[in-house]
MARKOL-557833 format. One record per residue (C-alpha): residue in three letters; x, y, z. Coordinates in Angstrom, 3 decimals, decimal comma. Example, Ala and Ser with C-alpha at 12.3 -4.5 7.8 and 13.67 -1.06 7.14 Angstrom:
('ala'; (12,300; -4,500; 7,800));
('ser'; (13,670; -1,060; 7,140));
This chain:
('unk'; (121,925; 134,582; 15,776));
('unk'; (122,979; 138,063; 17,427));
('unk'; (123,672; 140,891; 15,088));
('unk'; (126,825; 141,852; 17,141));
('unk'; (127,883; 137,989; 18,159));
('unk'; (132,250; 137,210; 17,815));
('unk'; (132,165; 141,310; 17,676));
('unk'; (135,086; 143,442; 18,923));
('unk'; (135,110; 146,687; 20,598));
('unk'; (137,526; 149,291; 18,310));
('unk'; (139,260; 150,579; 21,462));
('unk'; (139,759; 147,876; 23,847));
('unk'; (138,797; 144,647; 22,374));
('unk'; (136,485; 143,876; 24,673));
('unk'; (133,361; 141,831; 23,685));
('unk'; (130,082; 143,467; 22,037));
('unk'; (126,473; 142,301; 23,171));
('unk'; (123,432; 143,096; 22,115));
('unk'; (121,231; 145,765; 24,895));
('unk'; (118,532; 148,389; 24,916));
('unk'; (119,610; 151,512; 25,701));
('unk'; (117,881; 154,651; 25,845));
('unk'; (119,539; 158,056; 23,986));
('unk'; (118,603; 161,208; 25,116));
('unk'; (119,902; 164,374; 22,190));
('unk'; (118,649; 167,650; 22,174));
('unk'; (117,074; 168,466; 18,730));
('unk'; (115,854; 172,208; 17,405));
('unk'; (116,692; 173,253; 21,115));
('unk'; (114,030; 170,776; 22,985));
('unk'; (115,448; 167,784; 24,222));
('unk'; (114,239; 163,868; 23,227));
('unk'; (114,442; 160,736; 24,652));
('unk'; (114,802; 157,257; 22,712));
('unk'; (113,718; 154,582; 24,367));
('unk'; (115,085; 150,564; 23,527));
('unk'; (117,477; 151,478; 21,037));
('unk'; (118,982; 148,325; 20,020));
('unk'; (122,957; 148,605; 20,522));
('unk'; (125,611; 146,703; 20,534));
('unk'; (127,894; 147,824; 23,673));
('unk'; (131,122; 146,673; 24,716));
('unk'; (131,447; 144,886; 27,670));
('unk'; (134,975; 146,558; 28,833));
('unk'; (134,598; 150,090; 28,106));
('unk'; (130,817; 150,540; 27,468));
('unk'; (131,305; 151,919; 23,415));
('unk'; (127,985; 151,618; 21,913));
('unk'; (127,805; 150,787; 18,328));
('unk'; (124,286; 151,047; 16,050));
('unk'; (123,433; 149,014; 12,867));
('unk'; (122,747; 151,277; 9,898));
('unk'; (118,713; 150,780; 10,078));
('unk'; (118,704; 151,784; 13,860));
('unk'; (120,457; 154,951; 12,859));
('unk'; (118,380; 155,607; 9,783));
('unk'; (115,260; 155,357; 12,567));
('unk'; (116,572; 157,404; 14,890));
('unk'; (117,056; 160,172; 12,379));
('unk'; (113,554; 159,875; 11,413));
('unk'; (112,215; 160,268; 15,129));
('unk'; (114,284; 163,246; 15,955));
('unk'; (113,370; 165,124; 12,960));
('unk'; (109,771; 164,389; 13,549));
('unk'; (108,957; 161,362; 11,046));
('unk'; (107,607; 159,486; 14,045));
('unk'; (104,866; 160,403; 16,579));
('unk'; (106,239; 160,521; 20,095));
('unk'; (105,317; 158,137; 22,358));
('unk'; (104,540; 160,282; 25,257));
('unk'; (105,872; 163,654; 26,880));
('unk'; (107,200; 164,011; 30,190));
('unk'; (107,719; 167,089; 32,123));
('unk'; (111,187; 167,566; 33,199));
('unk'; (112,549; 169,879; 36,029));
('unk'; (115,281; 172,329; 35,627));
('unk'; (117,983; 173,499; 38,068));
('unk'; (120,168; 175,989; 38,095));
('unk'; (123,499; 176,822; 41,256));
């Protein structure tokens, strides 16, 4: 069974599925990517919603609990 199955969005009502989604935040001025976050998103308006354990381990990674993954070099712009 889905975590997020019969679930409504708060805003529009529109169904919530279960997706990987990536979050990019910028933390102690560098920025950090999360990759296949579990979230449940709505179908209508695209709300994301996190379970409390997905939340408690995406604190830990951007406060540097968890080893990243790998680094990527990432080109800046400016007009």
């Amino acid at each position: 069974m889905e975590f997020w199955q019969g679930e409504r969005c708060e805003y529009c009502e529109g169904l919530i599925v279960e997706r990987k989604v990536n979050l990019s935040r910028k933390v102690k001025r560098k920025y950090v990517v999360i990759e296949n976050v579990p979230a449940g998103v709505c179908t209508k308006c695209g709300t994301r919603y996190y379970a409390a354990n997905v939340l408690k381990t995406i604190e830990e990674t951007v406060r540097g609990r968890r080893k990243a993954k790998r680094e990527v070099l990432v080109p800046v712009y400016s007009l």
